[in-house]
Each structure stands twice: as structure tokens, then as C-alpha cells.
VEXLUMSE-506841 format. One record per residue: x, y, z of N, C-alpha, C in turn; residue in one letter. Coordinates in steps of 0.001 Angstrom, whole numbers. Example, Ala and Ser with C-alpha at 12.3 -4.5 7.8 and 13.67 -1.06 7.14 Angstrom:
residues 2
+---------+---------+---------+---------+---------+---------+---------+---------+---------+------+
|     nc1 |     nc2 |     nc3 |    cac1 |    cac2 |    cac3 |     cc1 |     cc2 |     cc3 | type |
+---------+---------+---------+---------+---------+---------+---------+---------+---------+------+
|   13190 |   -5690 |    7800 |   12300 |   -4500 |    7800 |   13200 |   -3300 |    7800 |    A |
|   12850 |   -2250 |    7080 |   13670 |   -1060 |    7140 |   12900 |      30 |    7870 |    S |
+---------+---------+---------+---------+---------+---------+---------+---------+---------+------+
***
This chain:
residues 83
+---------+---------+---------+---------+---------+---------+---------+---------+---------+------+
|     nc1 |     nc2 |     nc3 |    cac1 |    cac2 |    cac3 |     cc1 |     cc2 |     cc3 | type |
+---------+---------+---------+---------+---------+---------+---------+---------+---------+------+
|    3691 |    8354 |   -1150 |    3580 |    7124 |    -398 |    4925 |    6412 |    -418 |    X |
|    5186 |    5896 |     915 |    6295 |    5128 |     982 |    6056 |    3569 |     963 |    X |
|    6759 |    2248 |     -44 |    6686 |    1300 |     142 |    7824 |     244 |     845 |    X |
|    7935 |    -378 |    1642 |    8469 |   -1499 |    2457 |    7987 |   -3063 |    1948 |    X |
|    8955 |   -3354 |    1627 |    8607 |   -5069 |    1743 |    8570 |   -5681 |    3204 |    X |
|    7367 |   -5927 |    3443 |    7653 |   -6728 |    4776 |    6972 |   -8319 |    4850 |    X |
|    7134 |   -8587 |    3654 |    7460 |  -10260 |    3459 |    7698 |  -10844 |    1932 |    X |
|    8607 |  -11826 |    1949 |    8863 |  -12526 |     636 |    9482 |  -13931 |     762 |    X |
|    8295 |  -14492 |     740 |    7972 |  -15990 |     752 |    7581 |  -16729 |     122 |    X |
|    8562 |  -17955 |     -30 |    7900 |  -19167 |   -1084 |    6472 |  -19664 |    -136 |    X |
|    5544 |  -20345 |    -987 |    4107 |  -20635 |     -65 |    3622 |  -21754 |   -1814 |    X |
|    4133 |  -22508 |   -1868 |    3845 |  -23772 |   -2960 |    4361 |  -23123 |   -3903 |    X |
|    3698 |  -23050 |   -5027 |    4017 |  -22386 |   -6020 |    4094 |  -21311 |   -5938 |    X |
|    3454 |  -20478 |   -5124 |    3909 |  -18847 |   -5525 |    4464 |  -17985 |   -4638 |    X |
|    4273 |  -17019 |   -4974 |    5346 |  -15920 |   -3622 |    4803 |  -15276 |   -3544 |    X |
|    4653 |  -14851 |   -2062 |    3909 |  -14190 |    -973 |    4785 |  -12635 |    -751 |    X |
|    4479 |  -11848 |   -1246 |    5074 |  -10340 |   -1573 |    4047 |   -9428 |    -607 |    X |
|    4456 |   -8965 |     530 |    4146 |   -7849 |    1221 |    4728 |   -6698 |    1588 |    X |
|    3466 |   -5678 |    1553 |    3831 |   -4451 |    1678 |    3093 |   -3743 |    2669 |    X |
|    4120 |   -2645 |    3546 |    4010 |   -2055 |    4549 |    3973 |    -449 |    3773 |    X |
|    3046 |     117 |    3115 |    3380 |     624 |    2905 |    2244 |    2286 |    3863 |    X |
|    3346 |    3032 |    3694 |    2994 |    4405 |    4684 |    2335 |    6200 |    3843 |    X |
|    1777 |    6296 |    4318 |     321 |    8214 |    3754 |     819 |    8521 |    4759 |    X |
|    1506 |    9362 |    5137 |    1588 |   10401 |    6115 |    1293 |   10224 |    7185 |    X |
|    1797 |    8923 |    7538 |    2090 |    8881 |    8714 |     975 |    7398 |    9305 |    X |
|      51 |    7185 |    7632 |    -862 |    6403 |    8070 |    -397 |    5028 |    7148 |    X |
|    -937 |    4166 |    8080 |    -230 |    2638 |    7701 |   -1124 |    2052 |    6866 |    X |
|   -1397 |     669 |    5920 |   -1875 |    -118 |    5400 |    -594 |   -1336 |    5057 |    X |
|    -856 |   -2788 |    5842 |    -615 |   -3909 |    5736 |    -914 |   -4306 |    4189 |    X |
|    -435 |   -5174 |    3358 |   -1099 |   -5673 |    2250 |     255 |   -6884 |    1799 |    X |
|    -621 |   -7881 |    1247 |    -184 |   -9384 |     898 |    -687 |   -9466 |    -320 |    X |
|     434 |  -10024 |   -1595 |    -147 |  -10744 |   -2629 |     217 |  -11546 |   -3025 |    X |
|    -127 |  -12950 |   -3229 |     621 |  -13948 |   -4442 |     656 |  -13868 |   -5750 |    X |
|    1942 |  -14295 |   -5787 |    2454 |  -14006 |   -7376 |    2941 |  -15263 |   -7536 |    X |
|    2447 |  -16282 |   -9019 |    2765 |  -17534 |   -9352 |    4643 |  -17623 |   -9548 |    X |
|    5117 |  -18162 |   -9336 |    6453 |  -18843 |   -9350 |    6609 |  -18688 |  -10769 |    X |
|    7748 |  -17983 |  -11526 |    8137 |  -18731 |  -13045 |    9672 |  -18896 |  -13248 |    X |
|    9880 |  -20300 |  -13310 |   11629 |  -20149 |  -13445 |   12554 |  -18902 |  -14061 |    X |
|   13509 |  -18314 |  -13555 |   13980 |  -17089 |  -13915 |   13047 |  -15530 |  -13830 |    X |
|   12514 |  -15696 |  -12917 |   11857 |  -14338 |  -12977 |   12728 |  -13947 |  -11772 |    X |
|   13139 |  -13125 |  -11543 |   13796 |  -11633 |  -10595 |   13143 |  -11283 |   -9174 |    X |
|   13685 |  -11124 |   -8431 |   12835 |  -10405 |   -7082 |   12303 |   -9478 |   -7774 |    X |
|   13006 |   -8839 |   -8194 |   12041 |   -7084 |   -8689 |   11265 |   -7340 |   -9765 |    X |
|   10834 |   -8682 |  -10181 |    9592 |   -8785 |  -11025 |    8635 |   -9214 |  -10491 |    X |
|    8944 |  -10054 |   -9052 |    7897 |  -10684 |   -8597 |    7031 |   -9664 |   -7863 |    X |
|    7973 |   -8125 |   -6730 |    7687 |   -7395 |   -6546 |    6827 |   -6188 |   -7543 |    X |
|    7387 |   -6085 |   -8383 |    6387 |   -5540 |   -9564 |    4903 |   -5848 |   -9547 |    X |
|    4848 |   -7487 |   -9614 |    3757 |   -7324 |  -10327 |    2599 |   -8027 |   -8830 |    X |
|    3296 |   -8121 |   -7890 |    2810 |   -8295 |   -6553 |    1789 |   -6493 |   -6438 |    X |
|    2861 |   -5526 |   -6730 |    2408 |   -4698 |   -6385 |    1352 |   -3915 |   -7484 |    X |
|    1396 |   -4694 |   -8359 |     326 |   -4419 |   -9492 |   -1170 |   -4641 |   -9107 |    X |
|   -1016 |   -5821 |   -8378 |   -2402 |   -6413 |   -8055 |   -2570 |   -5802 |   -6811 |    X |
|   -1877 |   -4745 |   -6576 |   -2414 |   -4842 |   -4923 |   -2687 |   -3187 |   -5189 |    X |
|   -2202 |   -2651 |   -6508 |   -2394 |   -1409 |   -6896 |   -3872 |    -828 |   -6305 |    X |
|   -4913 |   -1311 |   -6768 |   -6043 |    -544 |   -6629 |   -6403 |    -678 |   -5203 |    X |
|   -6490 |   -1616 |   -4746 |   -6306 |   -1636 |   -3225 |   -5736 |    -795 |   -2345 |    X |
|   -4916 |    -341 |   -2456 |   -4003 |     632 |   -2149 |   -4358 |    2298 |   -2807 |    X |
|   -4701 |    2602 |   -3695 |   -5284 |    3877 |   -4055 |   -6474 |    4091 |   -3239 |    X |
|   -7809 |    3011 |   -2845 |   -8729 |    3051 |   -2836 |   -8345 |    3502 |   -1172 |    X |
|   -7396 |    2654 |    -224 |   -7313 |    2946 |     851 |   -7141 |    4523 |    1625 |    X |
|   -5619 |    4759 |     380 |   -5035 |    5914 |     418 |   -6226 |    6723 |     523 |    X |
|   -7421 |    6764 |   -1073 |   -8278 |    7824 |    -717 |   -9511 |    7676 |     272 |    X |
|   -9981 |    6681 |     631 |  -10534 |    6194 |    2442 |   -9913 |    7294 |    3198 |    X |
|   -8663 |    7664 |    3783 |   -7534 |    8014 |    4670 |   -7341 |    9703 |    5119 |    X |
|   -7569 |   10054 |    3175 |   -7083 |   11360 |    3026 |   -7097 |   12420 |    4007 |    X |
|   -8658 |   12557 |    4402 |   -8875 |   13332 |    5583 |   -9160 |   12991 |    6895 |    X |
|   -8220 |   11707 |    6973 |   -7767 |   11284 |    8052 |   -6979 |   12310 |    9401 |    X |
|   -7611 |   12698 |   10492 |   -6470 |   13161 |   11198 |   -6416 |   15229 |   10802 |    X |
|   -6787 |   15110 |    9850 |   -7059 |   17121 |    9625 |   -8170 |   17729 |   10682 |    X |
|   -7557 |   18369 |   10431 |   -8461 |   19200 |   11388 |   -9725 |   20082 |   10791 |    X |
|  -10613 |   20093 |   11271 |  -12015 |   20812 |   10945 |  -12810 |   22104 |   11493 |    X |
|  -12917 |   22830 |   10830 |  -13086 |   24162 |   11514 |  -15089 |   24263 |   10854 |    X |
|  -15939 |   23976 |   11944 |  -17307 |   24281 |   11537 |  -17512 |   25379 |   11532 |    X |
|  -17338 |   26279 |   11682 |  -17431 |   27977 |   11092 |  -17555 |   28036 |   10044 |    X |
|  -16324 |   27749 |    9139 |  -16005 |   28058 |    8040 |  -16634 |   26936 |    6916 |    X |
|  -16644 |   25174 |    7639 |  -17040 |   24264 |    6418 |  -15597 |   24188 |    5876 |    X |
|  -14579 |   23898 |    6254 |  -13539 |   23598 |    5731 |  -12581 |   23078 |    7150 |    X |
|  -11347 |   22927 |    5942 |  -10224 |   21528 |    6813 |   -9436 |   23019 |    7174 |    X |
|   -8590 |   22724 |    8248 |   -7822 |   24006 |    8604 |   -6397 |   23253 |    8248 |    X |
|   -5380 |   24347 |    7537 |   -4570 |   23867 |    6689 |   -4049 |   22353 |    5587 |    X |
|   -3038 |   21928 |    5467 |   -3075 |   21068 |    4512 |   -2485 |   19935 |    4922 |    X |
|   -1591 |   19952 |    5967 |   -1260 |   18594 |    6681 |   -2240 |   17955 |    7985 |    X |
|   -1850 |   16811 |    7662 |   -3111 |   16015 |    8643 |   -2019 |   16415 |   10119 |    X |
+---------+---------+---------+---------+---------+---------+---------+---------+---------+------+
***
């Protein structure tokens, strides 16, 4: 899986961390807030943005999997391994 930030925004106290992230070709949007703490890092806020958005994102990924494969009813199986 590939991840993209496609937003990072103050929104009161916290920051609004999104991800564009891409399965083969298949998309999922996702937004999280993460509370504000003086001295914390982009790449911590991103961290832990993407912590919470972790299971969300597995759960989608496996929703997806056999997204787009192809199906052969003869056999009861996917015909090769890319979608």
C-alpha cells in the first residue's frame, strides 16, 4: 500500500492529518484528528494520525482484495493473481 498526505490542518486544537492512500490501483480517502502538543513534529502528528486510522484501513484493504479479479465458474476460483 501506498500512503499520500492529502491534508494537514490546524482545526482548534488539533490537526487534521489525511490520507490518500492506494491497493492496487484502488483508492480509500481517510481523515484523523490528532490533539495539538507544543513541540511535537509533523512526523509525529502523522504517526499517530495514522495509528488511529490503522484499522480502518486494514479492514478496507481486506473489503477490496478481490476487488476487480477475475472469476472463472468452471473451476470456483480467481484466474491469476493481479486484479
Amino acid at each position: 500500500m501506498e500512503y499520500k498526505i492529502k491534508t494537514f490542518e490546524t482545526e482548534g486544537d488539533s490537526k487534521r492529518v489525511g490520507f490518500m492512500v492506494d491497493n492496487n490501483g484502488k483508492k480509500l480517502a481517510i481523515d484523523k484528528l490528532v490533539t495539538i502538543v507544543d513541540g511535537k513534529t509533523d512526523e509525529s502528528y502523522v504517526q499517530d494520525a495514522l495509528t488511529a486510522a490503522q484499522s480502518e484501513i486494514d479492514a478496507w484493504a481486506a473489503d477490496t482484495a478481490v476487488v476487480g479479479k477475475k472469476w472463472n465458474p468452471d473451476t470456483n476460483s480467481f484466474i491469476g493473481d493481479a486484479p
